[in-house]
C-alpha positions, 0 to 999 in steps of 0.5 A, spaced: 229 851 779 227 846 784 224 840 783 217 841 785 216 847 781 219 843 775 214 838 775 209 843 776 211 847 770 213 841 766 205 838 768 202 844 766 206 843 759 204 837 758 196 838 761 196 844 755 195 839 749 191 836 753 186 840 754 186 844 747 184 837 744 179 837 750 175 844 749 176 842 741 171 837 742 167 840 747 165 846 743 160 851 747 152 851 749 148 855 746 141 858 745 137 862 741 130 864 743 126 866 737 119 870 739 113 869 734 109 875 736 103 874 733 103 867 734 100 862 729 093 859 728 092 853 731 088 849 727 094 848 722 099 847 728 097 843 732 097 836 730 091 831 732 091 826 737 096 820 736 100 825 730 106 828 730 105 832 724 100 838 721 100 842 716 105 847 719 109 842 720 109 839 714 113 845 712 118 842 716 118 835 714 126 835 712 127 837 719 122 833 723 127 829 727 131 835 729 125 839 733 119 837 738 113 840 739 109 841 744 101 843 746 098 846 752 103 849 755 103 856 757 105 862 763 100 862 769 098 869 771 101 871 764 095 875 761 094 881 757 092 879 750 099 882 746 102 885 753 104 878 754 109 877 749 114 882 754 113 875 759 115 870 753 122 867 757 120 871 763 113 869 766 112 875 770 104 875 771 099 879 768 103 884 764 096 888 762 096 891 770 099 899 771 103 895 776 107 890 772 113 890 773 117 884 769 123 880 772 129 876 770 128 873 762 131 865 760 135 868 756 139 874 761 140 867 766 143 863 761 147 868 759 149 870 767 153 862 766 155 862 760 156 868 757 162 871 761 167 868 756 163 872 749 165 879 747 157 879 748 154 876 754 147 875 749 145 879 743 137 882 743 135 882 735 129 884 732 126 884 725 123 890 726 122 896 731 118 900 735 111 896 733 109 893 740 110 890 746 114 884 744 120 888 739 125 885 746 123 878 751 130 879 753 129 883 761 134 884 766 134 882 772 131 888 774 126 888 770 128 892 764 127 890 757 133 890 754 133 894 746 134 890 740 138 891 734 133 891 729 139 894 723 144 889 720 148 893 718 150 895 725 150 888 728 155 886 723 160 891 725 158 891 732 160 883 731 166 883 725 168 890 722 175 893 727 174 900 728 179 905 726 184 907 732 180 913 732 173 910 732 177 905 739 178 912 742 172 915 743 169 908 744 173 908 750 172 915 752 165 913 752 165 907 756 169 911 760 164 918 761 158 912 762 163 910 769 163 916 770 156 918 770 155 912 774 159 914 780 155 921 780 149 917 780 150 911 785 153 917 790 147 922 790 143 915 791 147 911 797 146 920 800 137 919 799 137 911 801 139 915 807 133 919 808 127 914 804 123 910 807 122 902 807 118 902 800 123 908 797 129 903 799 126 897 796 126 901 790 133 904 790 135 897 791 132 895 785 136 901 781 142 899 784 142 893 781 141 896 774 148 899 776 150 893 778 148 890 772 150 896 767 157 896 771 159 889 768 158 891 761 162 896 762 168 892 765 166 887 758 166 892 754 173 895 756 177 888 756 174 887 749 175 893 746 182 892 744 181 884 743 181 883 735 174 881 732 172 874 728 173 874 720 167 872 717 166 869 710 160 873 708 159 880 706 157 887 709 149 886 708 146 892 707 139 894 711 132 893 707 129 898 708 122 895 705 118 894 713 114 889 708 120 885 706 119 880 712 122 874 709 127 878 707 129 881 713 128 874 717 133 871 713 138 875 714 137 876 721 138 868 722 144 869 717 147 874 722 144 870 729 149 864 725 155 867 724 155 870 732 154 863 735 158 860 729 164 865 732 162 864 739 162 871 739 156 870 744 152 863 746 145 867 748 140 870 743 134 873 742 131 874 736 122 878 735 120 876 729 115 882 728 110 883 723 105 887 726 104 893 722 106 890 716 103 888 708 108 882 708 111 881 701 108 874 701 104 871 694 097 872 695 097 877 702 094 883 700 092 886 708 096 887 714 098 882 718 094 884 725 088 885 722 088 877 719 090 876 725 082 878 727 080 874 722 073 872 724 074 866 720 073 869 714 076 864 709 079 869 705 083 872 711 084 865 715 087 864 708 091 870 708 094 868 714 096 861 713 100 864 707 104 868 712 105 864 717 107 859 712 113 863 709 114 865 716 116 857 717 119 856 711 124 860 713 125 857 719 126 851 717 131 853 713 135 857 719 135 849 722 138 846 716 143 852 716 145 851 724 145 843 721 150 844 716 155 848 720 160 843 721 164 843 728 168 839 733 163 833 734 158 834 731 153 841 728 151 847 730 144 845 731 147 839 735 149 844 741 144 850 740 138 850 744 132 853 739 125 855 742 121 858 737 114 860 739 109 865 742 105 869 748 099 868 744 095 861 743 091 865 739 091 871 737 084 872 734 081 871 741 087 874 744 088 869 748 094 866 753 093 860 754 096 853 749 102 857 747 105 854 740 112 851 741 116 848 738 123 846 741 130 843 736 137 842 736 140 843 743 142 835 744 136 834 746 132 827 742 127 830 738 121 827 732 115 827 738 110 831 739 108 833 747 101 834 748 098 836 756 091 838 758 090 844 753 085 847 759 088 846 765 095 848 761 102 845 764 107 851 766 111 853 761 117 854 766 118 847 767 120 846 759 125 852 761 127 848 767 129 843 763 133 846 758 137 850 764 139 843 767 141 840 760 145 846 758 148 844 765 149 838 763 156 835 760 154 831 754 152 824 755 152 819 749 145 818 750 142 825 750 136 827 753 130 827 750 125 833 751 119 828 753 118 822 758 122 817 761 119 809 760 115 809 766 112 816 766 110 814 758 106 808 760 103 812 764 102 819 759 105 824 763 112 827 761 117 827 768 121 832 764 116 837 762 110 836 768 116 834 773 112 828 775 119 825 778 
């Protein structure tokens, strides 16, 4: 060996340890995006002028320092009372049009930069299924909403339970024939892109794209087939087959969204939390969720609703406290997992788009306010996510960013991180 290959082979032993403790204290970024389609009454969320609480709010007094909430945000042309759910992390406009076509979700562009080094680039995870527009917010780049895993059972072996060798083979024999399939598909394809015209082309370039995409899974998919899958403490769950049991289901969900980032068998999730069509097992609710919803401000109605929303939070703030006492290298779980909690509907009883309830935790961001904008002449949602885009791309800094504004913009009431005044 001569002596230049020595001191390279030497040098990279010596890097190793270093790095090892490097990437020990640097555990990944996350994030994890939770819509609420239905939303939630404003009147309860909203804190009044110069407050940083409410009554919802309240639910989560023990987390207040952890998360920030925000008023008169929403998405631009996003329209279409309940069609605007599907538009939740994308901002594609007007969703109620034959002619909508979706576009890329926050969360599938997250995952195009950090998911890379997970068993699953981002996981799409819903309470229930097929009741609306909104069971998945994830959307590929070609504008296809992405299903979601609705079963526990089958998420947590997706996650942690090892197939037989047998059950290896035929998953391999499928990932196979969807390559093969794919080859077929994309011959005859590149054959009619020869004889379309303009308009027909765009379209097929479109369909190459979802290939493309589809093409990657399967390359993912191939080299974590044989890798082994991550232990966990927590026990086989069974489904609960009551769609009324709400809380329930949301509770093991959030168990299930926790251990998958815990494990880093992924960094992105979304998760739709539905109750739609549903009677919720919740003390003194005795109608269907939607029709609450429509309250007319009815009382016994409105009363209804705030009991589910209300259980709804409750087990949200639990979910935080979870993410808060997972202890890892430098800190929580929570510390380095953005959460979005929020909604496409700023009131659903007028069906309306605009004023979205939001509300922000974890992540690394300084949190304990309460951001208000115009709440008619609303600020683009779009800026929030680009402000969380830049802090996942940040290196962690001993003063962490707060989601609100710098000094100056402060003195001047407007939010540089949010309005992109600076």
């Amino acid at each position: 060996m001569n002596r230049r290959d020595f001191l390279f082979a030497a040098g990279a032993c010596l890097a190793l340890p270093a790095l090892a403790k490097a990437a020990e204290k640097a555990p990944p970024k996350r994030l994890l995006a939770i819509h609420v389609p239905l939303g939630m009454m404003p009147a309860f969320f909203f804190p009044k002028a110069g407050e940083t609480s409410s009554p919802y709010l309240d639910l989560l007094a023990k987390q207040r320092d952890q998360f920030t909430t925000f008023a008169g945000l929403s998405h631009p042309g996003v329209d279409g009372n309940h069609h605007a759910g599907q538009c939740f992390l994308s901002g594609a406009p007007h969703p109620g049009q034959p002619s909508f076509r979706n576009s890329l979700s926050l969360d599938q562009l997250v995952a195009d930069k950090i998911g890379e080094d997970t068993r699953f680039a981002s996981l799409a995870v819903a309470v229930r299924q097929g009741e609306h527009y909104a069971d998945s917010v994830a959307v590929s780049r070609s504008g296809v909403i992405l299903p979601a895993e609705a079963s526990a059972e089958r998420l947590y072996r997706k996650l942690f339970v090892a197939g037989t060798p047998e059950e290896k083979a035929a998953t391999m024999r499928r990932i196979q024939a969807g390559g093969s399939v794919l080859d077929l598909i994309l011959d005859k394809a590149k054959r009619l892109e020869k004889s379309s015209d303009p308009q027909d082309r765009a379209r097929l370039d479109q369909y190459f794209q979802s290939v493309r995409e589809l093409e990657g899974r399967l390359e993912r998919s191939i080299a974590w087939e044989n890798r082994p899958k991550p232990k966990v403490d927590y026990p086989m769950p069974k489904d609960i087959a009551d769609a009324n049991e709400v809380v329930a289901r949301s509770r093991l969900m959030f168990d299930l969204v926790r251990l998958a980032l815990q494990t880093d068998s992924t960094r992105v999730v979304t998760l739709s939390l539905s109750t739609f069509s549903v009677v919720p097992h919740v003390p003194g609710v005795k109608n269907e969720t939607h029709g609450l919803t429509h309250h007319g401000n009815e009382p016994d109605k409105i009363a209804e609703l705030r009991k589910i929303e209300e259980a709804q939070l409750a087990v949200f703030g639990e979910m935080l406290s979870s993410f808060r006492d997972t202890r890892e290298t430098g800190g929580s779980l929570l510390d380095r997992t953005q959460i979005l909690y929020g909604s496409c509907l700023g009131n659903a009883n007028s069906h309306s788009n605009q004023n979205l309830p939001l509300i922000l935790a974890g992540g690394g961001f300084r949190h304990g306010q309460h951001l208000s904008f115009d709440t008619v002449n609303n600020t683009p949602l779009a800026n929030l996510y680009v402000s969380m885009l830049q802090t996942l791309a940040s290196r962690p800094t001993s003063s962490p960013p707060a989601p609100g504004p710098c000094a100056d913009c402060a003195a001047n009431e407007r939010d540089c991180r949010v309005a992109g005044t600076c």
